[in-house]
C-alpha positions, 0 to 999 in steps of 0.5 A: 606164540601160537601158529597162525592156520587157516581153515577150509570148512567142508559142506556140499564137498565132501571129497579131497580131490579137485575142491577148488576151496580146498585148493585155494586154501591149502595153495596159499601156505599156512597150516590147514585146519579141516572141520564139518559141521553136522548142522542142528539148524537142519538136522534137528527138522529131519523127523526120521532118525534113520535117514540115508543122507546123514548116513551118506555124509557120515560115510564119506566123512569117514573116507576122508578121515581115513585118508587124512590120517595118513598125512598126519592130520583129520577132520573135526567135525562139530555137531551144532550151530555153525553160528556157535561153532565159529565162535568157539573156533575163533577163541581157540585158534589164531586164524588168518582166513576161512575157506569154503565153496559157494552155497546157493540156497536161501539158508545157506546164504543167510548162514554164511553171511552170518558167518561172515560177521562173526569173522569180520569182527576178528579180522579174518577174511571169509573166501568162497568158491565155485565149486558143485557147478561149472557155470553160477550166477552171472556167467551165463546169461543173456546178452542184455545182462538178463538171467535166461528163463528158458532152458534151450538157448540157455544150454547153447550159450552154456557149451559155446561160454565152456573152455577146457580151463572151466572143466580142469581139476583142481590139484589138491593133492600137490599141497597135502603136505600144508593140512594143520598136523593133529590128531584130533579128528575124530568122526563122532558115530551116528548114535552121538550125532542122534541118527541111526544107520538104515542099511541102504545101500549108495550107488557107486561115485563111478558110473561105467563109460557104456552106462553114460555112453547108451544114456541117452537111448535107455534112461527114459525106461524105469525097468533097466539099469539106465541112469547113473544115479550120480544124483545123490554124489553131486549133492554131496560133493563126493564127486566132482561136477567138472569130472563128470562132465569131462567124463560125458562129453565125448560120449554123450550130449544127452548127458552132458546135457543133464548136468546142463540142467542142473547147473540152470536150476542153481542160476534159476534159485540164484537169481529167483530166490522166491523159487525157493521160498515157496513161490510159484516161478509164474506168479499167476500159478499160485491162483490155482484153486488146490483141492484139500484131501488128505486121505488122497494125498495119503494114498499118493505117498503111499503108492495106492492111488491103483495107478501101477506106474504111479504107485511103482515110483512112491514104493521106489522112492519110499523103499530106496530113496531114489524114483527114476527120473521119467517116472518123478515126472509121471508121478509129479503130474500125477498129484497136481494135475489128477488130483489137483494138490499143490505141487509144494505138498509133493515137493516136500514130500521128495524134499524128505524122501529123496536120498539126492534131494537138492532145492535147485534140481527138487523144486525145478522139476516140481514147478517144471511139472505143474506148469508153474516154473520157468521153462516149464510144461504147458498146463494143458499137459497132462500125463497120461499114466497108461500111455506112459506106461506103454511107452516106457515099462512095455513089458511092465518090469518095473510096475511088476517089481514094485506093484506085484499084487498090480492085477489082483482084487486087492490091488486099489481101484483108480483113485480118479478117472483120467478124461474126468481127471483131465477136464478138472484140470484145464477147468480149474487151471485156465479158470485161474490164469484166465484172471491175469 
């Protein structure tokens, strides 16, 4: 008679240690079957083949694999649709329950719905969790049952709602013992998933005590090692939320306050999913009159619009895959408010390039800095890169790291003037919203 398994199915998870799905599955007995899905209904739209994030995935699956080994089990990783997937699975195993954590994007929703049926048709129940925030949908929200649209009083009733049981981990490890025993898994190699490796370089999962200590006083300065950079970790899982905000608390509000941010923009997605569809948080905002230029959007992306601070974050992030979080507000005011083009051409463009892109985070900023999103920047706020500059690279450490050739002939005049800039800017803007 064949073994009744269940299976936790990894995704924005990728750790062992304190997964509330894996958890909860591993709790309830039956053997545990682990699987990954390389997804083909996002990867097949990733047109570079060498991109860091497939690559940080691959590496962290390998970690896991390797772990699991030693308690005689692995992970199967498929390469496919998950649709399909699930259909093979539910012919080939006799099983009680799927476990995952909650998924709050707009595919990923309709995805596991779609899951849902398949199982639903078999009898098998399908359990998510929370798990990548500490706070989702309905927990934090005003007294009247509305959702908050301003960050402030939305972070007060986030800190007085925390109970030190919101901040436990989960003790995966007391059930390992209850992984499904094969030897199966086998992590596929990049070149069979159809990507090749790039050679960057992952920051650490474990930002040093000083470092998130002193992060308020230094993470506004692009020159120095200030930011923790656990972007890209929290994106996939491999560290767990509610163990960085146990390891901020005591040392730094500021901080804390960042992952505060974080977990606002998953509510905003949640329950504004137009957010994530394109559309302007402020519906007036999308009767903004955008300039088409390709060649200056060209020169954006390329970081040759003779703007040193401007152009310092594009070579960055073109380079590294990361852009320092002062300087993605500089260089997101920077295109819709200089050279007026639609922030949804800038937030594509990160959507391709950051190594920690993340819907949520990606388009909260991108709206937050055209003055189109809940909370955001007034429109009449426009960066002044100069002045930016010398508050924040004052030394000019990082436009010199990035932009050598800065102070040379060859280097880009200014691709528009900033007064001419400005006045374009409001003129256009309050032409727009003048028509609410």
């Amino acid at each position: 008679m064949q073994e009744t398994i269940n299976i936790f199915w990894f995704r924005r998870d990728l750790r062992l240690e304190d997964n509330a799905g894996l958890y909860h599955a591993l709790k309830e007995g039956l053997p545990v079957l682990t699987i990954f899905i390389f997804d083909t209904a996002i990867l097949n739209k990733l047109e570079n083949k060498a991109d860091a994030r497939v690559e940080f995935i691959h590496t962290a699956l390998s970690g896991m694999q390797q772990q699991l080994e030693k308690a005689g089990s692995g992970i199967e990783i498929f390469n496919g649709l998950p649709a399909d997937i699930f259909s093979s699975l539910v012919s080939k195993y006799k099983i009680a329950t799927v476990f995952t954590n909650h998924d709050y994007e707009p595919y990923a929703k309709s995805r596991d719905a779609a899951i849902a049926g398949i199982l639903a048709e078999k009898n098998i129940e399908f359990k998510t969790y929370k798990d990548q925030v500490i706070f989702e949908k309905d927990e934090v929200i005003k007294d009247n049952g509305e959702p908050y649209t301003v960050f402030t009083p939305y972070s007060k009733k986030w800190k007085a709602a925390l109970k030190e049981s919101h901040l436990k981990a989960y003790p995966v490890k007391k059930y390992f013992n209850n992984f499904y025993t094969h030897t199966s898994g086998k992590t596929p190699s990049l070149k069979q998933i159809g990507f090749t490796a790039t050679g960057k370089k992952f920051p650490s999962g474990n930002p040093d005590e000083a470092l998130i200590k002193h992060y308020g006083e230094r993470r506004d300065f692009p020159g120095i090692n200030g930011t923790s950079r656990m972007g890209v970790h929290l994106r996939f899982g491999t560290v767990s939320i509610r163990q960085l905000a146990v390891k901020a608390q005591p040392l730094s509000e500021t901080y804390l306050n960042e992952l505060i941010w974080r977990d606002f923009y998953h509510m905003i997605l949640w329950h504004f999913p137009r957010v994530g569809e394109g559309k302007s948080f402020k519906a007036s905002y999308d009767k903004i009159e955008w300039r088409r230029d390709k060649g200056e959007f060209e020169k954006w992306c390329s970081g040759q619009t003779g703007y040193p601070i401007v152009d310092a974050g594009l070579r960055e992030l073109n380079e590294t895959g990361f852009m320092h979080n002062r300087v993605r507000m500089i260089v997101a005011s920077f295109l819709c408010k200089h050279l007026l083009l639609d922030w949804r051409l800038g937030e594509a463009y990160f959507a391709e390039k950051l190594l920690d892109y993340d819907l949520a985070a990606n388009n909260g900023g991108w709206q937050w800095a055209s003055g189109s999103g809940c909370d955001a920047a007034p429109y009449f706020r426009i960066f002044n890169p100069y002045l930016q500059t010398k508050r924040f690279d004052a030394d000019l450490s990082y436009i010199k790291k990035w932009v050598p050739e800065f102070q040379e002939f060859s280097y880009p005049k200014p691709i528009v003037d900033h007064e001419f800039a400005r006045k374009r800017c409001l003129e256009v803007y309050s032409k727009a919203l003048k028509k609410d």
